[in-house]
C-alpha positions, 0 to 999 in steps of 0.5 A, a space after each residue: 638452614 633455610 632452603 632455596 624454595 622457601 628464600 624465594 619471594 612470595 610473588 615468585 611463588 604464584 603460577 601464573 595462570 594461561 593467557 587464554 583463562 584470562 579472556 572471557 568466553 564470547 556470549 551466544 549469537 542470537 542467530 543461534 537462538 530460535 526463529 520464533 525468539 529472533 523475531 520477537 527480538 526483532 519485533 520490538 526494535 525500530 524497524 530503521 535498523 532493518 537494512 543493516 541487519 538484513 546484511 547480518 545473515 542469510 537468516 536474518 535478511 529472511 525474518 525481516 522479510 517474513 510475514 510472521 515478523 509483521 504478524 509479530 509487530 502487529 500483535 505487540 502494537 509495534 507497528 510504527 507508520 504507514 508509507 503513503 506514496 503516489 506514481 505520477 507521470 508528468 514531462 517538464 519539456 514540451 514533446 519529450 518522453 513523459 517521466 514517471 516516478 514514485 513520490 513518499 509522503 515524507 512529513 506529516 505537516 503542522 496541522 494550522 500549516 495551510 498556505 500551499 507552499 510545502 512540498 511534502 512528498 519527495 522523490 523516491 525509489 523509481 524501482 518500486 513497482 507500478 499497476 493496477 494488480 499490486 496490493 501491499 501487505 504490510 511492508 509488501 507489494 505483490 503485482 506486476 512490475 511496469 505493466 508495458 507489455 502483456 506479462 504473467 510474471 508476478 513479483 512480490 517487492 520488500 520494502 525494508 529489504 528492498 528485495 525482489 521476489 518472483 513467485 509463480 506467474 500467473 496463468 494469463 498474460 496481463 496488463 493493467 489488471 484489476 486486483 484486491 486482497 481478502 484472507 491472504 489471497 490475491 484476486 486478479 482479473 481483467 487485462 488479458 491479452 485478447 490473443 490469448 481468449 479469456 479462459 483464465 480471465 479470473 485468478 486467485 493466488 494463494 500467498 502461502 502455498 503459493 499457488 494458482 486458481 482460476 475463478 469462474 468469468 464473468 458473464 458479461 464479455 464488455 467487463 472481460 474485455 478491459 472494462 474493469 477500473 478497480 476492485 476492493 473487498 466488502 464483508 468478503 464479497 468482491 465489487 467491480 466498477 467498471 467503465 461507463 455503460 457497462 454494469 457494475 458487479 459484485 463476486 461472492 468469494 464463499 458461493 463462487 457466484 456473480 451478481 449485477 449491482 444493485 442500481 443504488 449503489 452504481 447511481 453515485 459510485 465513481 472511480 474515486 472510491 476505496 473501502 476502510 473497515 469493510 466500508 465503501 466510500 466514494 467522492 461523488 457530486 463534490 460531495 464524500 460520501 459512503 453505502 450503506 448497505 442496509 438501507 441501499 443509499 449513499 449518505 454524506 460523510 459529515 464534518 467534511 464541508 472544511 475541505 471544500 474552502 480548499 477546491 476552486 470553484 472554477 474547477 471542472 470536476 469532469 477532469 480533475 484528479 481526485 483520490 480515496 485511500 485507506 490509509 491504515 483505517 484513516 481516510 487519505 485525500 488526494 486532489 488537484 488544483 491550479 498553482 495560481 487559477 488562469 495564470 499558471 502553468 502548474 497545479 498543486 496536488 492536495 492532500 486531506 487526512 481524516 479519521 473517520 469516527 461512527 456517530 449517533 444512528 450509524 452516521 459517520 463522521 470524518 474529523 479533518 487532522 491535517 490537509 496541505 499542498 504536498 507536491 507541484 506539478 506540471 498540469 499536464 501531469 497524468 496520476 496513476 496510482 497511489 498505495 499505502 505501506 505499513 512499515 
């Protein structure tokens, strides 16, 4: 007699298995991963994907903006572009209130492209900060904001996240100080308000405990009363360039101590200046040139005479805009010039990229990649600043 459990169909016989069985088990997070693998992780992808996923987690919005995920992109050679952007103060009405504003190089132009009819920069974010005191590192920019008022106030600004950082004020109220960057350290100096004496007229903030020290002075009251234009870094010694009549000087970091500048160097040296690999290049009587420190003279940049077919020959030096910047170990350009010379009301601001090669006995030598019409302007247009980011 068969029975009823072995009648039943074989299909009937199989227990089936729980719905939950069924579904895979979900893959690990990788935020559950540690930091240092989520940084390299993040290091090796393009960093356009960064503002979406700053909006993840908390953790990832603080390793995007981390100084060892820069550090990590360094080291791997992922380092995708440089960010050059300028700060111009120009109105397009007569007596209105002049409008400042940020403009990105946003192309790098055909190199055989040189007709003057391209604007490659273009309006960009009007919250990025602006003075003298910013220095960028990498995807940063520490400094005051505006620079309006007399402010201790210093800010660090993250241009992937574009998040705003206040970290601690300086000691001295400022406005448009003077700053330079050397081994993680931000140098500042100049700009006080005169109420408040000179006591901390030089100050030095240590980006990674993140704090304040106040530097010797400088001996000379003209320089600590506003006459500092700019300042940069050679071999880990700190140039000042002052105003006109007023002597230039050099601070060496290691010794703590002051020194005038040698009288060849202050010769030639102009506010048109920037340092690129621990050289001081400088345009100079129509000509660019760079120190050498050792034989104590300004010699020419060869290879540069192209640029010259680009400059009026009616321009009056005296008053145009002309500016160096290190433009990631290239030699970045800037210059303006009359939309049509005599016959118009606007002037076109230039751009020069070179990169700048040692040649045979010490020479160097620039080698032009590109040079075009970047923006135009109102010729009434004031230049205030340029930076560089590496993003």
């Amino acid at each position: 007699m068969i029975t009823e459990e072995e009648a039943e169909p074989p299909h009937k016989k199989t227990k089936l298995q729980p719905l939950q069985h069924l579904v895979p088990p979900c893959p690990p997070s990788l935020t559950s991963l540690p930091n240092e693998i989520i940084v390299n992780c993040l290091a090796r992808i393009s960093k356009s994907y960064y503002p979406s996923l700053s909006l993840v987690s908390k953790t990832f919005r603080s390793l995007i903006s981390s100084q060892e995920l820069y550090a990590a992109r360094s080291q791997l050679g992922t380092t995708e572009i440089y960010c050059l952007y300028i700060f111009l103060r120009f109105s397009t009405i007569p007596f209105a209130e002049p409008t400042r504003r940020w403009f990105r190089l946003r192309a790098t132009p055909n190199p055989n492209l040189t007709d003057g009819r391209r604007n490659l920069f273009v309006p960009s974010f009007n919250y990025l900060p602006y003075s003298n005191s910013n220095v960028t590192i990498g995807p940063k920019i520490y400094g005051e904001y505006m620079a309006e008022s007399f402010e201790s106030a210093f800010w660090v600004y993250d241009y992937l996240s574009h998040m705003w950082e206040l970290v601690p004020g300086m000691k001295m109220k400022r406005r448009h100080a003077s700053s330079c960057l050397l081994d993680y350290k931000i140098y500042v100096m100049g700009g006080c308000d005169p109420s408040c004496g000179d006591v901390n007229w030089f100050e030095m903030y240590d980006i990674k405990t993140k704090t304040w020290r106040t530097l010797p002075e400088n001996p000379d009251s003209k320089v600590r009363f506003n006459a500092v234009r700019k300042i940069d870094v050679v071999e880990g010694n700190i140039y000042v360039k002052t105003e006109a009549r007023v002597k230039d000087w050099v601070y060496d970091v290691k010794e703590g101590k002051w020194s005038v500048v040698e009288d060849q160097l202050s010769l030639l040296w102009t506010d048109s200046w920037c340092v690129i690999d621990n050289v001081m290049y400088c345009y100079s009587c129509a000509r660019y040139k760079w120190y050498d420190f050792e034989a104590r003279k300004w010699i020419d940049v060869g290879g540069l005479e192209g640029l010259k077919r680009y400059r009026s020959a009616s321009t009056d030096f005296r008053n145009c805009m002309v500016e160096l910047v290190n433009y990631g170990g290239k030699l970045a350009i800037l210059w303006d010039r009359f939309e049509r010379p005599g016959r118009s009301q606007n002037k076109n601001i230039w751009c020069a990229m070179v990169v700048l090669e040692k040649g045979y006995g010490g020479s160097i030598w620039g080698k032009i990649e590109w040079v075009n019409v970047v923006l135009t302007v109102p010729k009434s247009f004031n230049f205030l600043s340029c930076i560089a980011l590496s993003v």
